[in-house]
MIMAR-349304 format. One line per field, with one value per residue: residue number from 1; residue in one letter; x, y, z of N, C-alpha, C in turn. Coordinates in steps of 0.05 Angstrom, whole numbers, plus 5000, padded with zeros to 4 digits. Each point is the difference from the previous one (the first is absolute). Last residue first. Layout:
BEGIN
num: (NUM	...) $
residuo: (A	...) $
n_east: (X	...) $
n_north: (Y	...) $
n_up: (Z	...) $
ca_east: (X	...) $
ca_north: (Y	...) $
ca_up: (Z	...) $
c_east: (X	...) $
c_north: (Y	...) $
c_up: (Z	...) $
***
This chain:
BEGIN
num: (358	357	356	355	354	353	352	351	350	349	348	347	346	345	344	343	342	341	340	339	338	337	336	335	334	333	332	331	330	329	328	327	326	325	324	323	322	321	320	319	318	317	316	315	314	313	312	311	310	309	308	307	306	305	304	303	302	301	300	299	298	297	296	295	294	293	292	291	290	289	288	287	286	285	284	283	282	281	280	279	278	277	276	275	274	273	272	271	270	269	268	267	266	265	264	263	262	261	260	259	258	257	256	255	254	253	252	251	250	249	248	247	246	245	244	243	242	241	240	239	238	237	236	235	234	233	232	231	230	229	228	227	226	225	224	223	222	221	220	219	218	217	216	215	214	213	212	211	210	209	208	207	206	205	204	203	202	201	200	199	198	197	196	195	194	193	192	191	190	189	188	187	186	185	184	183	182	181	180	179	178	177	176	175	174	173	172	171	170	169	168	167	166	165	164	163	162	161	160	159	158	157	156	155	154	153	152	151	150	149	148	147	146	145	144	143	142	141	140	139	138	137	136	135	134	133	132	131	130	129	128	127	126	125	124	123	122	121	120	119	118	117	116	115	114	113	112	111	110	109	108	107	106	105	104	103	102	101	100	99	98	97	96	95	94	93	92	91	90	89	88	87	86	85	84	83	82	81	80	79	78	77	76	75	74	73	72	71	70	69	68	67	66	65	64	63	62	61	60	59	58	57	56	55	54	53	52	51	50	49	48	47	46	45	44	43	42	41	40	39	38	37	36	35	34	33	32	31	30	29	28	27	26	25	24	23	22	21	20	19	18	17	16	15	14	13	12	11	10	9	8	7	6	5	4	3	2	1) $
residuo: (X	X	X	X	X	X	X	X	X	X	X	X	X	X	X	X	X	X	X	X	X	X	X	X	X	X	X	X	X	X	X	X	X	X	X	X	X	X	X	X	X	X	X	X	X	X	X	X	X	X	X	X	X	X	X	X	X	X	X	X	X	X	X	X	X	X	X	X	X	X	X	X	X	X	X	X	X	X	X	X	X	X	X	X	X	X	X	X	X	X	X	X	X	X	X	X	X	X	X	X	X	X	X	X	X	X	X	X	X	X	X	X	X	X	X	X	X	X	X	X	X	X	X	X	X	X	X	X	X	X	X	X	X	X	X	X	X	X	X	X	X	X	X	X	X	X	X	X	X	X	X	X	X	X	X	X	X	X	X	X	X	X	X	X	X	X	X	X	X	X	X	X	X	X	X	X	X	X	X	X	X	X	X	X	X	X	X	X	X	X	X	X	X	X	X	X	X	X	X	X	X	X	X	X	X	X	X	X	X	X	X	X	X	X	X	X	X	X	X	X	X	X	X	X	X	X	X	X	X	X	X	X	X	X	X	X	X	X	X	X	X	X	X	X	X	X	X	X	X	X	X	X	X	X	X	X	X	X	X	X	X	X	X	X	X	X	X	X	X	X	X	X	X	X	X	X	X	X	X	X	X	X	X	X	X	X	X	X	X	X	X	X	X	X	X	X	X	X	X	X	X	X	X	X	X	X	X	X	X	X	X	X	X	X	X	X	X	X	X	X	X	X	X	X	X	X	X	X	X	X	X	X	X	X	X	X	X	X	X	X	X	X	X	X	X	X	X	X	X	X	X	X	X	X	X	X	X	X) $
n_east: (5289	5022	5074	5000	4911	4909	4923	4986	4929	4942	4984	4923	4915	4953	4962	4919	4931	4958	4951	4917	4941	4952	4947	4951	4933	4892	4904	4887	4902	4930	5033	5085	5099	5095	5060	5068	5018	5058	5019	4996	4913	4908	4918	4936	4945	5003	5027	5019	5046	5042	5055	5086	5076	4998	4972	5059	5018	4926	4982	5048	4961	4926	4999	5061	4997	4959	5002	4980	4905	4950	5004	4933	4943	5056	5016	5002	4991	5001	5017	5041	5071	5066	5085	5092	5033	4956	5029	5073	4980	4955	5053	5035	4945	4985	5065	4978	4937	5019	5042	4948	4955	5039	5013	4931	5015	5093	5104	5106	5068	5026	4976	4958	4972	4947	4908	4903	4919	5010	5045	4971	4930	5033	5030	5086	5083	5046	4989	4986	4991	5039	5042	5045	5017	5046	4975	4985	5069	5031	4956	5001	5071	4984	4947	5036	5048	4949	4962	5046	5012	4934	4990	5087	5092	5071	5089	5091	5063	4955	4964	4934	5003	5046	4966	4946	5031	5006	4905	4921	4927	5002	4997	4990	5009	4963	4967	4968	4986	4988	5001	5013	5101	5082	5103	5054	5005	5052	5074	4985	4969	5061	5031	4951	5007	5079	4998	4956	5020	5052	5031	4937	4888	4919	4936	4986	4961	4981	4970	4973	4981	4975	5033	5059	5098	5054	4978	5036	5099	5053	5002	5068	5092	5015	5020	5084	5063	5020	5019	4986	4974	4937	4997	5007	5072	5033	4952	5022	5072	5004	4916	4902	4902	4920	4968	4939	4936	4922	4950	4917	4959	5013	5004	5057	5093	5045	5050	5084	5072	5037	5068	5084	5059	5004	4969	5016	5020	4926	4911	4884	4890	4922	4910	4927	4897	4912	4925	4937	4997	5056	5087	5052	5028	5070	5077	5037	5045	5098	5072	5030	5065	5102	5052	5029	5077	5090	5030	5002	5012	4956	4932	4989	4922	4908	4924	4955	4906	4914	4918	4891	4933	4967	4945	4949	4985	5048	5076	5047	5001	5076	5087	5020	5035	5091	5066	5052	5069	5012	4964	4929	4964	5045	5066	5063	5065	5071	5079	5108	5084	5095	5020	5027	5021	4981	4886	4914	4897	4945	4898	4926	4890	4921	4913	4942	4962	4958	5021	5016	5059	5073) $
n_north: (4802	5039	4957	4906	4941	4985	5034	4994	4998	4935	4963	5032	4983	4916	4994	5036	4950	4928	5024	5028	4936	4954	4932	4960	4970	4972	5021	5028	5016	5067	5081	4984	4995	4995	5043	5018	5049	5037	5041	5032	4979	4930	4962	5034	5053	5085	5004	5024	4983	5013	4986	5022	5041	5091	5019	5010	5084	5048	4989	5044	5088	5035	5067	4964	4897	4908	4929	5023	4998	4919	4942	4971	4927	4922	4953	4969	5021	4961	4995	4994	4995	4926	4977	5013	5066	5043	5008	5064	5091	5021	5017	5088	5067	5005	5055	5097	5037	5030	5087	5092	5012	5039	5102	5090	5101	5044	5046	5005	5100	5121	5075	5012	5071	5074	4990	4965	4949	4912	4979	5026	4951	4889	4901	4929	4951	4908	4901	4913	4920	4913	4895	4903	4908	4977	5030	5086	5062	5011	5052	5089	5047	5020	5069	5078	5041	5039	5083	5080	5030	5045	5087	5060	5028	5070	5064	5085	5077	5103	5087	4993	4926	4998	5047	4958	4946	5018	5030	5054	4975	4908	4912	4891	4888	4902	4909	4902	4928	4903	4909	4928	4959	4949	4984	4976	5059	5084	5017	5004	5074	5050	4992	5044	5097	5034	4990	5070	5095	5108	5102	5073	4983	4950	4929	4953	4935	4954	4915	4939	4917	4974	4949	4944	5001	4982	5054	5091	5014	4994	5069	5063	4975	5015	5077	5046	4979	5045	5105	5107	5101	5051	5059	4986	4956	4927	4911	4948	4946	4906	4928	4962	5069	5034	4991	5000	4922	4963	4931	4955	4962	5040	5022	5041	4958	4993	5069	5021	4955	5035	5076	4986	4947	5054	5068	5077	5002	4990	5063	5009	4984	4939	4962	4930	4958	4997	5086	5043	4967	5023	4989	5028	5097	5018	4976	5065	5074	4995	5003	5085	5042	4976	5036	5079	5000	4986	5053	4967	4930	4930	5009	5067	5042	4996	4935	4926	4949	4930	4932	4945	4934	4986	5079	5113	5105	5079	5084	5085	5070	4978	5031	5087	5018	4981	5044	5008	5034	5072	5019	4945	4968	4936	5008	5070	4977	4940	4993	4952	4958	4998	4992	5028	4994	4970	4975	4998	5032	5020	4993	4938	4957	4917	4927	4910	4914	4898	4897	4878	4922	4922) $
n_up: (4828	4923	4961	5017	4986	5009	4956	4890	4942	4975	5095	5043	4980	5023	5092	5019	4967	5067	5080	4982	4940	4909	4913	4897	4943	5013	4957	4972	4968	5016	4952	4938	5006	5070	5089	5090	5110	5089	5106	5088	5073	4991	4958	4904	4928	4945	4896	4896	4888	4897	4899	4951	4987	5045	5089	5094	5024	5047	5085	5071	5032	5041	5071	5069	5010	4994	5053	5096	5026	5020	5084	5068	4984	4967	4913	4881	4879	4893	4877	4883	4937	5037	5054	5033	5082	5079	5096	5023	5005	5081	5080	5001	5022	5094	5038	4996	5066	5086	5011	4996	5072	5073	4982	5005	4998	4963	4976	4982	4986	5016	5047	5095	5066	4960	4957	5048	4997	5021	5076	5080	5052	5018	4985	5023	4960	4950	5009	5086	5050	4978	5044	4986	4969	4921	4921	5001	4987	4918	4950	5008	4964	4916	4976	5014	4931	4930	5014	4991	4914	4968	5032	5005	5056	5027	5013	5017	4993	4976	5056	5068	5060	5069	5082	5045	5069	5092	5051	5002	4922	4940	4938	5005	4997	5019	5060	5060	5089	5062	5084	5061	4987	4984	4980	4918	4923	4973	4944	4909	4970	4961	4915	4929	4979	4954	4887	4956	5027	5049	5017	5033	5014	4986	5057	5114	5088	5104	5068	5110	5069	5102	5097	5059	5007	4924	4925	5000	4990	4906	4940	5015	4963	4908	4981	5004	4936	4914	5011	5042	4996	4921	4897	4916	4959	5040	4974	4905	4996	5041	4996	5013	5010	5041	5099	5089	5064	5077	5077	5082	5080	5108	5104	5083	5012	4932	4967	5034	4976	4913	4998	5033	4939	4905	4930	4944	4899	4931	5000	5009	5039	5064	5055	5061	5035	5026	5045	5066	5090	5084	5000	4927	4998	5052	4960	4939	5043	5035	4930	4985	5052	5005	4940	5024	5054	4954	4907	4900	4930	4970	4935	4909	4927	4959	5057	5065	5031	5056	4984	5007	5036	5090	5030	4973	5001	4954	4986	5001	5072	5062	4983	5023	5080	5019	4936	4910	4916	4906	4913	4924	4925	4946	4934	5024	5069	4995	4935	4952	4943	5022	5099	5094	5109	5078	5036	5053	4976	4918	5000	5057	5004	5010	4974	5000	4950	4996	4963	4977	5026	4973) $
ca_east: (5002	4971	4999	5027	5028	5018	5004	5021	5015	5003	5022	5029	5014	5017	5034	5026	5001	5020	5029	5025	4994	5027	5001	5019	5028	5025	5011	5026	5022	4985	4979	4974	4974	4989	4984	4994	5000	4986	5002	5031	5022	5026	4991	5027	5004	4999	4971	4997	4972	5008	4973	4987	5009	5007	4977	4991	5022	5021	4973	5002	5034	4991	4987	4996	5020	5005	5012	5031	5021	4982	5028	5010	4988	4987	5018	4980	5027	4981	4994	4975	4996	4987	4972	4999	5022	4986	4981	5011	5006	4976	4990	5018	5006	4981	5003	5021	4983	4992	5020	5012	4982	5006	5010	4990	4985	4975	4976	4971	4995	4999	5010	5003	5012	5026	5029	5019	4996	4979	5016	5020	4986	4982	4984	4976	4984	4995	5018	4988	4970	5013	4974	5001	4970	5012	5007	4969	4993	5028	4986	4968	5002	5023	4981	4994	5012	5012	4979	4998	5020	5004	4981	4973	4985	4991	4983	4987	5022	5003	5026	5001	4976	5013	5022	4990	5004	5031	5031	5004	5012	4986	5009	4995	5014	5016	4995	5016	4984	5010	4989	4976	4993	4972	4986	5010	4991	4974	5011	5015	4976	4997	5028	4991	4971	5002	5016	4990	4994	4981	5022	5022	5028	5009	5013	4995	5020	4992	5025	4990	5021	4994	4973	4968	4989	5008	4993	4970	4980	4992	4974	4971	4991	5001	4965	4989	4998	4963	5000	5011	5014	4989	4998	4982	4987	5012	4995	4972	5007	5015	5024	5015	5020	5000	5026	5005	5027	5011	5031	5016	4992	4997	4971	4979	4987	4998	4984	4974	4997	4981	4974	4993	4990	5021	4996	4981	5033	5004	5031	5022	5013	5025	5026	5016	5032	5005	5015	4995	4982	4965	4992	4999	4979	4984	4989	4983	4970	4978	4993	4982	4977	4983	4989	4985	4970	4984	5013	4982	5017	5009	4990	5031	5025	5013	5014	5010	5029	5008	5022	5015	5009	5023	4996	5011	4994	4973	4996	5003	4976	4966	4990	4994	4965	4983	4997	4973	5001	5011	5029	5007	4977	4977	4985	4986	4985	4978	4981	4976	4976	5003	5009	4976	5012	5031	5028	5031	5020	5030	5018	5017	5029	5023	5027	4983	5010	4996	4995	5001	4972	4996) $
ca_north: (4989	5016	5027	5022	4994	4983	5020	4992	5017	5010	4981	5017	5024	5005	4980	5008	5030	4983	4989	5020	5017	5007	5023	5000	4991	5012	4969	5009	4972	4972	5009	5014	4985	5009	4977	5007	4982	5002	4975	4996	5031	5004	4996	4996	4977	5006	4992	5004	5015	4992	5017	4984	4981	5009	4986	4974	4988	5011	4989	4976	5000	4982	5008	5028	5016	5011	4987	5009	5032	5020	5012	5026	5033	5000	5008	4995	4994	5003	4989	5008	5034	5009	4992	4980	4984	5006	4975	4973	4995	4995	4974	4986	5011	4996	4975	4995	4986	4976	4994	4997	4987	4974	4984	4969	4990	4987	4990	4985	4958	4971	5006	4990	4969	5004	4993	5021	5016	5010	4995	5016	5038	5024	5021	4996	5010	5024	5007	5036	5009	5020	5016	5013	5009	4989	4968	4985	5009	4987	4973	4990	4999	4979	4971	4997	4991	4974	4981	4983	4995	4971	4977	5000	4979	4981	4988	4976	4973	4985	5006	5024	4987	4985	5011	5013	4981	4998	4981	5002	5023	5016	5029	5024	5024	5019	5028	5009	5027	5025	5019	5004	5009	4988	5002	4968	4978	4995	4997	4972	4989	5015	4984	4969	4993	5008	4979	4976	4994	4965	4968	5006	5009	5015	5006	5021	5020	5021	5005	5007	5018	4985	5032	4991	5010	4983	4973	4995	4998	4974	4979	5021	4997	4970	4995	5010	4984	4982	4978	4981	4994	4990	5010	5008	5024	5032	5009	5015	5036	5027	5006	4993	4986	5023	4988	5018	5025	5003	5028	5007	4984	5009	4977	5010	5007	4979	4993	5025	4989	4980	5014	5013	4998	4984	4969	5015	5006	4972	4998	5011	5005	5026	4998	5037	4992	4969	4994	5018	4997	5004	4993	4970	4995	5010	4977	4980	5005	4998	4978	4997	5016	4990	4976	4997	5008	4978	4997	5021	5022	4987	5002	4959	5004	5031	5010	5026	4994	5030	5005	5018	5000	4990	4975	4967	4979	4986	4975	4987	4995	4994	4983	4996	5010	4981	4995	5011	4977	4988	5022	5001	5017	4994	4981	5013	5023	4981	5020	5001	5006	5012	4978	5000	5013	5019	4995	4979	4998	4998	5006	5026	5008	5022	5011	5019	5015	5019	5016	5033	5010	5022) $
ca_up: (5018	5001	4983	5014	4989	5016	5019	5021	4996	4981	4988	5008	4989	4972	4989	5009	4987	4963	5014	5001	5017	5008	5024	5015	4985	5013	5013	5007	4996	5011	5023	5001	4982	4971	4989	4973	4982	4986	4988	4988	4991	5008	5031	4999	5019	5022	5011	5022	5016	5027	5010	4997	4983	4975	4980	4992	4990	4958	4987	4995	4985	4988	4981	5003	5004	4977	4983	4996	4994	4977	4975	5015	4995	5012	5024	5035	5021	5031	5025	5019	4995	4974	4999	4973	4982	4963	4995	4994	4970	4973	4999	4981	4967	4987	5014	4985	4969	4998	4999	4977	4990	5003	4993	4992	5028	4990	5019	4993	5002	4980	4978	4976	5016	5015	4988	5005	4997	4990	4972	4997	4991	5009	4990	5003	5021	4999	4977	4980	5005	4998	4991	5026	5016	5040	4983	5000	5031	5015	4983	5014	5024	5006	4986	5018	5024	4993	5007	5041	5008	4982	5008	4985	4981	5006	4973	5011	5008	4973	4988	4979	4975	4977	4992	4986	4978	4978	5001	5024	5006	5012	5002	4992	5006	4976	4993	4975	4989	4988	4980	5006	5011	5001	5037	5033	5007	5024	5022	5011	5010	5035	5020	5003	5021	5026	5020	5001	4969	4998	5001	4983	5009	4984	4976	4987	4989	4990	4986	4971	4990	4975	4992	5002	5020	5023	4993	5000	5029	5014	4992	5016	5035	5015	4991	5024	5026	4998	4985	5009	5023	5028	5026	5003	4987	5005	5030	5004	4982	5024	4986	5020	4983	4980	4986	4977	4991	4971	4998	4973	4986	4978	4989	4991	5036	5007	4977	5009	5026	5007	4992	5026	5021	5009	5006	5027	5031	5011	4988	5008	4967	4987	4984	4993	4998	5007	4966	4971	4987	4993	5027	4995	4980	5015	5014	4990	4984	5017	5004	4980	5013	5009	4987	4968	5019	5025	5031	5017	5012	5026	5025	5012	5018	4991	4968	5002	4984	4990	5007	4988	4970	5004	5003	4994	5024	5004	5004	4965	4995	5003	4993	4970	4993	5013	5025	5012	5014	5034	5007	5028	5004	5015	4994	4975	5005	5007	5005	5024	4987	4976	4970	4985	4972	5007	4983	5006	5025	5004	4971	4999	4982	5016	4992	5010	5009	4999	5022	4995	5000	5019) $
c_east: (5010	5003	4976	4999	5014	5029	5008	4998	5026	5010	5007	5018	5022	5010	4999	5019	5024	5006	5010	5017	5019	5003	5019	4990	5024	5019	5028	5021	5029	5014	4991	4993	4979	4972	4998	4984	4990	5001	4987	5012	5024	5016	5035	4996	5010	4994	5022	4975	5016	4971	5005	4973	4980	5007	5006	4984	4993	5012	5018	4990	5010	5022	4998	4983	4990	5017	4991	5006	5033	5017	4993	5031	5006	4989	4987	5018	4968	5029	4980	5000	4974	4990	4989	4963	4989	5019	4977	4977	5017	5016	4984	4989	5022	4996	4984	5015	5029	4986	4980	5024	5014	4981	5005	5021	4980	4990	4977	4987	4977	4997	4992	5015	5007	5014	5032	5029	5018	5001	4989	5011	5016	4995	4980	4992	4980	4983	4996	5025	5007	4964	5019	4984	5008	4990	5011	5007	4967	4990	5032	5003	4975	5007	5015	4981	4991	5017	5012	4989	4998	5017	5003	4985	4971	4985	4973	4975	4982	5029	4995	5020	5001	4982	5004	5017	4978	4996	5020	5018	5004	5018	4991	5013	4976	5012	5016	4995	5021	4981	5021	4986	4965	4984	4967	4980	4995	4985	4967	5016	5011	4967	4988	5026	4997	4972	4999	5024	4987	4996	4982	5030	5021	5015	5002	5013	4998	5011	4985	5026	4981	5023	5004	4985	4976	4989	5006	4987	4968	4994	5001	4979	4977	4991	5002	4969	4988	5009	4992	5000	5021	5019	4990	4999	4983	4995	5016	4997	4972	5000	5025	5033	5020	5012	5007	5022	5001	5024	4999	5015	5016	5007	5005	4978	4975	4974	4980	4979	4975	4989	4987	4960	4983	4986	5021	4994	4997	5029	5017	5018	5027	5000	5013	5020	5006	5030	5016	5020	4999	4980	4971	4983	4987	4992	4971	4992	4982	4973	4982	4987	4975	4967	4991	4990	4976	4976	4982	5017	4998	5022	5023	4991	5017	5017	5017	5015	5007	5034	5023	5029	5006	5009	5029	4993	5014	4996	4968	4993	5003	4986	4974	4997	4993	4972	4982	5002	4973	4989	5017	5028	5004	4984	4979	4983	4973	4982	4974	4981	4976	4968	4988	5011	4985	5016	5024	5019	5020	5009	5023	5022	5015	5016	5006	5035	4993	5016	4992	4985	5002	4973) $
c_north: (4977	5004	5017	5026	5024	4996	4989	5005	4999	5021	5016	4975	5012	5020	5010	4997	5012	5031	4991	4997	5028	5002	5008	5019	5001	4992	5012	4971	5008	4977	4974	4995	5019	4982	5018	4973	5007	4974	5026	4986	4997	5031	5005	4994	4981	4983	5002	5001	4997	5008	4982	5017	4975	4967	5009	5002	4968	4977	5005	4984	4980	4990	4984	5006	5034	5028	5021	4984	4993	5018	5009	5002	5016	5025	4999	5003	5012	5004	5014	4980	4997	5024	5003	4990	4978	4994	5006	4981	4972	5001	4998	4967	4976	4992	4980	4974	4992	4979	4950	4977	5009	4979	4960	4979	4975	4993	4998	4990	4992	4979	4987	5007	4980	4984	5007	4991	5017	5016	5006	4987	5015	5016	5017	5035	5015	5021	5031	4997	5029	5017	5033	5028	5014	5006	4990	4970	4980	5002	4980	4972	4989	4997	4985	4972	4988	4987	4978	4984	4990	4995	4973	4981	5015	4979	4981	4993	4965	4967	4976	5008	5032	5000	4983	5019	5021	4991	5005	4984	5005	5021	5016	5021	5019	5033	5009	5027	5005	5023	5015	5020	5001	5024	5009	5015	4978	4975	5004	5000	4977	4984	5000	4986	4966	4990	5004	4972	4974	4985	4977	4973	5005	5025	5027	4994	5011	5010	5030	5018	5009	5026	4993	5021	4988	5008	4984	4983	4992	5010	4973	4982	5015	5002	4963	4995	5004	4980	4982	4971	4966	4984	4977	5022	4999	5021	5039	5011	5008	5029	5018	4996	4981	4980	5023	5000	5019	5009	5002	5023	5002	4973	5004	4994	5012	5002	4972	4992	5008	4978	4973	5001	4998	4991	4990	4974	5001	5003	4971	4998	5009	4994	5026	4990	5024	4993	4972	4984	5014	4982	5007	4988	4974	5001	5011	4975	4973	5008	4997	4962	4985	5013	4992	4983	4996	5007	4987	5006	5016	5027	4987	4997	4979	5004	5022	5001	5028	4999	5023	4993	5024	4998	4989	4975	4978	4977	4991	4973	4992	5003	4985	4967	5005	5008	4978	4996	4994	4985	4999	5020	5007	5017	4992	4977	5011	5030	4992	5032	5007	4996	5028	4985	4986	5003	5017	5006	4981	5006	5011	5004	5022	5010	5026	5012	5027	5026	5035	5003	5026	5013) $
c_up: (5013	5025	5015	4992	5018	4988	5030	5020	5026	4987	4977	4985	5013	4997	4972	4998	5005	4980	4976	5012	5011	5033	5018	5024	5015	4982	5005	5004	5004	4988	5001	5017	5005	4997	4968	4982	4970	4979	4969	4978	4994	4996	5025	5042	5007	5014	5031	5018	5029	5019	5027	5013	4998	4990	4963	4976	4997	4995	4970	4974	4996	4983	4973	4973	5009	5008	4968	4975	4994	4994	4977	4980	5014	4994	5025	5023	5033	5019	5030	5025	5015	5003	4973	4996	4985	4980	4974	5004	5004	4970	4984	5018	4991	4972	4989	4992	4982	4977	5009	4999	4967	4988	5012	4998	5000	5013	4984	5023	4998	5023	4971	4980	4982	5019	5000	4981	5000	4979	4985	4961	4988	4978	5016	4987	5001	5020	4997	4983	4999	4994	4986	4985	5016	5012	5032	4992	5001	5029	5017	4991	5014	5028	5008	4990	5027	5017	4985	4992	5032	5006	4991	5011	4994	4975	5023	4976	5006	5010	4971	4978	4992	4975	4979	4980	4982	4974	4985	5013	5031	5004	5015	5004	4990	5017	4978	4989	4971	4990	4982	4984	4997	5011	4997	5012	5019	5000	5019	5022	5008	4998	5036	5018	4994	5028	5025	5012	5011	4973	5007	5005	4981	5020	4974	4968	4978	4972	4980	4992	4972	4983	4964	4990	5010	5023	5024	4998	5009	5034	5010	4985	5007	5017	5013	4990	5024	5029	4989	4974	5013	5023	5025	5025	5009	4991	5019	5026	4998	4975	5019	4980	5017	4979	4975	4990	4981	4995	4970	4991	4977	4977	4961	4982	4978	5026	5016	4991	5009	5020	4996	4982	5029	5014	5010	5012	5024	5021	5004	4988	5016	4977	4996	4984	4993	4989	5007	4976	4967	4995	5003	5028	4997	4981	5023	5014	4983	4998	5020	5006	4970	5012	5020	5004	4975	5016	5017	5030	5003	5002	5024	5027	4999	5007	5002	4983	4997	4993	5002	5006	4973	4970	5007	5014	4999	5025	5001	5003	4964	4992	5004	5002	4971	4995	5006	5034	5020	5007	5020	5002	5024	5007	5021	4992	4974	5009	5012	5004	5013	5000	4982	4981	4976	4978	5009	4982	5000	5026	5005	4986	5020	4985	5023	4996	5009	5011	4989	5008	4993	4994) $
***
């Protein structure tokens, strides 16, 4: 699928029908109501065919019908323009039947994000959302049998969740291949249910180290089935920033999807240095430079506490790393890892096909 230049619509929790324990799209976007038509316009660039304007922050299929359909005709009268070349929703997966993707459908629309979260039924209830993991099923095979690209929305360190729970519920997304994930760590925001808990001391979110291992895994399972996961952690406004009244706790980081990638990184370079000698060339491509020495060079450390290690940026493959030894001008290839062979090993190595996991 061609990436596209998004052109975002937030309307922050129209439709829902009732607030999950952790939501405050209001406060993370900056948005307070739903925009009219003439807002929308003048939010629309000239573009092309290769924007795509997308409607965040809601259950867009349960917008009262005039809503939605007034919002879909904007966009298809944007597309007619010219100005933008596909549309996508964000939405509730309870909210996805039929009648709403018939709609979805008539109106040209390219792509249905869900906002799966968990596909546990006791997470899903504590969280407040209403509905099951059967009702996420079906709203992922509508979407799939429909022809519209399916992107998967989900959230970790939910209250009652645990590492088995999120690898069980990826192995059920699996089959339906979806077109993208987003993976968001829980935060503590102010103004949800769930702030209350975390005051009272009932709720614990995950520590940074703690998301970003989790989510290393989950990435590294989701890429081994080349299915893309294009954000980790959310996107770093003004409000997270800065305002620490909106922020409570959880692990935010407004780099986390480049922490959670060096992280990834960190453990293929320590299995293709398995049994190397104490001076080797490790040769990557020059755009994996950064992520193979890690957040503030943090990787580099830890590798170079057991041997001397140089690094060289020409490297003609992404993803790959090679490890040569000998002296400058009689280098000679000792091994090379790439990251499909990386992958398989390490999820084998850590079961992450056994029952217990996935």
């Amino acid at each position: 699928m061609a990436k596209r230049k998004i052109i975002p619509i937030f309307i922050p929790q129209a439709g829902c029908r009732n607030q999950c324990i952790f939501c405050n799209q209001k406060g993370i976007t900056g948005v307070n109501h739903i925009p009219c038509e003439e807002e929308l316009d003048a939010l629309m660039p000239l573009g092309g065919s290769d924007y795509e304007l997308a409607y965040y922050g809601g259950s867009f299929t349960s917008l009262p019908f005039e809503t939605m359909e007034a919002y879909l005709k904007f966009a298809v009268k944007m597309r007619q323009q010219g100005r933008i070349g596909s549309i996508r929703v964000s939405t509730h997966p309870s909210t996805v039947n039929e009648k709403t993707i018939g709609l979805l459908k008539f109106y040209g629309v390219n792509t249905i994000e869900l906002g799966v979260q968990s596909l546990d039924d006791e997470v899903l209830a504590r969280a407040g959302r209403d509905h099951g993991k059967s009702e996420v099923l079906y709203s992922m095979f509508l979407v799939k049998n429909n022809g519209f690209n399916l992107g998967v929305q989900l959230m970790t360190g939910l209250p009652l969740d645990t590492e088995v729970k999120v690898f069980k519920g990826i192995k059920d997304i699996i089959p339906f291949a979806p077109s993208m994930v987003r993976i968001y760590p829980l935060l503590i925001l102010e103004g949800t249910p769930l702030a209350a808990e975390y005051r009272q001391g009932t709720y614990r979110p995950m520590s940074l180290e703690e998301a970003v291992k989790l989510v290393r895994d989950m990435y590294a399972v989701f890429s081994y089935y080349q299915i893309p996961v294009i954000r980790m952690g959310l996107q770093p406004t003004e409000d997270l920033r800065t305002d620490s009244d909106l922020l409570l706790a959880g692990p935010f980081h407004p780099s986390f999807g480049h922490l959670v990638k060096s992280a990834l990184w960190l453990k293929q370079a320590e299995m293709v240095l398995r049994d190397a000698p104490n001076e080797v060339k490790l040769v990557v491509a020059k755009d994996d430079m950064p992520l193979l020495f890690g957040e503030n060079g943090a990787n580099m450390k830890l590798l170079s506490q057991e041997r001397r290690i140089k690094v060289s940026g020409k490297g003609n493959k992404r993803g790959s790393i090679q490890v040569y030894t000998g002296i400058k001008g009689q280098e000679k290839l000792y091994k090379t890892l790439t990251c499909g062979d990386f992958l398989r090993s390490y999820l084998n190595e850590n079961n992450f096909w056994s029952e217990t996991c996935i």
